[in-house]
N, C-alpha and C positions, 0 to 999 in steps of 0.2 A: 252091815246095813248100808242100803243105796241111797245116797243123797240125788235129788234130784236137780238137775240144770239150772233152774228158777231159783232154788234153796240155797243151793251155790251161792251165787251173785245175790242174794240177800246176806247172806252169814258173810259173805267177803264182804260187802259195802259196808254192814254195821262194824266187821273190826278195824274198817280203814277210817272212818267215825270215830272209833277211840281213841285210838292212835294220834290220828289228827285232834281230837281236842282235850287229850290229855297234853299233849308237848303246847299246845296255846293255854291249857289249862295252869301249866309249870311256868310258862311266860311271865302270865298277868302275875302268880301268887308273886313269883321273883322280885323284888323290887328294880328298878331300875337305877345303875349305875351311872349318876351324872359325869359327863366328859368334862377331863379337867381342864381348866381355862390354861391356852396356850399364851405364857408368859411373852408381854410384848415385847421388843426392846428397848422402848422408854420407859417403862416402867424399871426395865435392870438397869437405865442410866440412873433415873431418877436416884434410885437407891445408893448407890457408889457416891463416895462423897466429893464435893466437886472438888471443883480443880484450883488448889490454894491460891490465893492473889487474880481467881479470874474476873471478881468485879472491878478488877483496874485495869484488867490486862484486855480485856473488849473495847472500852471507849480509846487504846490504843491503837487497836486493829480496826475499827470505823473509822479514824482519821485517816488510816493507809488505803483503807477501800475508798475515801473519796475522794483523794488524790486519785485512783486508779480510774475511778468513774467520770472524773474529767478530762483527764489526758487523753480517753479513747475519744468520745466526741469529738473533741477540737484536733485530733490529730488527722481522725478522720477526716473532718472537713477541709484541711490543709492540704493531702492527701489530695481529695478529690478536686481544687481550686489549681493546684500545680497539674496535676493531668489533665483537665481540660484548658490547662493556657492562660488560664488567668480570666474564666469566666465560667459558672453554672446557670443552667435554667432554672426558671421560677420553681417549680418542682420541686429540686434538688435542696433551693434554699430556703426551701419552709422545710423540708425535710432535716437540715442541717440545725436551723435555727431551734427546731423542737427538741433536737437529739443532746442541743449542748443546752435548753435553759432546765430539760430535764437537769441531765446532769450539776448542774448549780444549785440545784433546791435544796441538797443536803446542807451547802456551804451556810456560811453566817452572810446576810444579803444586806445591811448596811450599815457603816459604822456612826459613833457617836454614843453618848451617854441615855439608855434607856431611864424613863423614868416611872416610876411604879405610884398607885392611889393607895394608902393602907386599906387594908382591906374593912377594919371598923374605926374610922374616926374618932375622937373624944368630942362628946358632942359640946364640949364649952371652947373648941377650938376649930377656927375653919378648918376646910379639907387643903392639903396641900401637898403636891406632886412630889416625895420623897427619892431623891438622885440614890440609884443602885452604882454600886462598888465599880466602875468600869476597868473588863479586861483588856489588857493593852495586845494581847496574842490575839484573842477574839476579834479588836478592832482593826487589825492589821489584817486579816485574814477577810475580813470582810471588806476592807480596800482594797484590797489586789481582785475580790471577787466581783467588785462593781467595774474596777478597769478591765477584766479580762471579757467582762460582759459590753461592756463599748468599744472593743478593739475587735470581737468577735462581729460586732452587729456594722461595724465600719471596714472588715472586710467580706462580709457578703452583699453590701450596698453595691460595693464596689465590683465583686465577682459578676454579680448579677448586670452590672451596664458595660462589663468587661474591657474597662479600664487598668492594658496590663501595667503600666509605672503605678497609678491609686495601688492595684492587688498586690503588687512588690515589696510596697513600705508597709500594708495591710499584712501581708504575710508574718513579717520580720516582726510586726508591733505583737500580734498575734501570739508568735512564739516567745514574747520575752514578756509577755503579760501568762502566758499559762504555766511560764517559767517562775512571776513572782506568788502565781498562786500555791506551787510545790512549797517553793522554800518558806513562803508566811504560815505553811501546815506545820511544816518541820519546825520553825524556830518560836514559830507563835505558842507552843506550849502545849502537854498533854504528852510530846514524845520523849523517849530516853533521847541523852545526844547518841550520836553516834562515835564510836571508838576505834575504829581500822585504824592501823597503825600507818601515817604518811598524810591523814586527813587533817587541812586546817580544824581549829576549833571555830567549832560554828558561832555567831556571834549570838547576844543574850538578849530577846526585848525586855524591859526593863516593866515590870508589874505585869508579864506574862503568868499565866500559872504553869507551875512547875508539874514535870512528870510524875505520877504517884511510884510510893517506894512498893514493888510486889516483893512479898516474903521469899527469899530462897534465890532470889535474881542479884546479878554482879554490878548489875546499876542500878 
């Protein structure tokens, strides 16, 4: 029997019809396989348990980072006060001056005994300003950090009208002010000492707080 040309191309197009919407037919019945959530890796830290003694062992390593965060400013700016001769443009010294009160804002900014308001009074007795515990490390760290902030701001006065003998003794004061802000870090409390063998022992302030003890550590 002859199929004709027209008959063709109908009986082809319907089985390509079925074809086609049986395989969409299979699709839809299929359910769809949701994609599995690719594991973050906060979520595998979260999980792992931390890391013994780190809630003492962080407020250790923010004191070293802000030692770190003051030394670069003010070195810088020593740095660039020696290369130009003992003089910066205006520029330069608002650009220095921002770079180092940045870097002090971590620090403790002035010493003395804070005083606290209780938070609910008794009401048969005035209110009266209650003296907090004062840290002797704390307060010491916060005097080298008010001197190093008036030794910094007396040599860029000074840069700035470039006056080389002022910038000379400015330099030197400079350096032995960001000097006493290191060591009031180190001794003012929160650090282990230090132990290298051939090291004086470093000296003790007296109602500093002491370094916490981390489990599993040799100091």
């Amino acid at each position: 029997m002859r199929i004709s040309r027209t008959a063709g191309l109908v009986v082809s197009s319907v089985a390509c019809g079925v074809l086609a919407f049986g395989s969409a037919g299979g699709a839809i019945a299929a359910p769809a396989t949701p994609p599995l959530a690719a594991e973050s890796p906060t979520d595998s830290i979260a999980a792992e348990d931390a890391l013994p003694g780190a809630d003492k062992l962080t407020p250790q390593v923010k004191l070293l980072s802000e030692i770190a965060g003051v030394l670069k400013p003010v070195t810088e700016l020593l740095d660039a006060v020696i290369a130009g001769g003992g003089k910066l443009p205006a520029a330069e010294v608002a650009q220095h001056t921002k770079a180092v009160e940045e870097a002090l804002k971590g620090l403790p900014k002035s010493p003395g005994t804070a005083l606290e308001v209780p938070a609910s009074p008794s009401p048969d007795l005035p209110s009266v300003a209650a003296p907090r515990a004062v840290d002797a490390g704390l307060e010491l760290k916060a005097k080298a950090v008010v001197d190093l902030r008036a030794k910094v701001d007396a040599l860029l006065k000074a840069a700035q009208k470039g006056d080389a003998a002022k910038v000379t003794e400015a330099v030197t004061a400079t350096i032995t002010a960001t000097l006493n802000v290191v060591v009031s870090v180190v001794v003012g409390g929160g650090l282990p000492a230090p132990n290298l063998e051939g090291l004086p022992a470093l000296p003790k302030v007296p109602g500093a707080a002491e370094a916490p003890k981390v489990p599993g550590s040799p100091v």
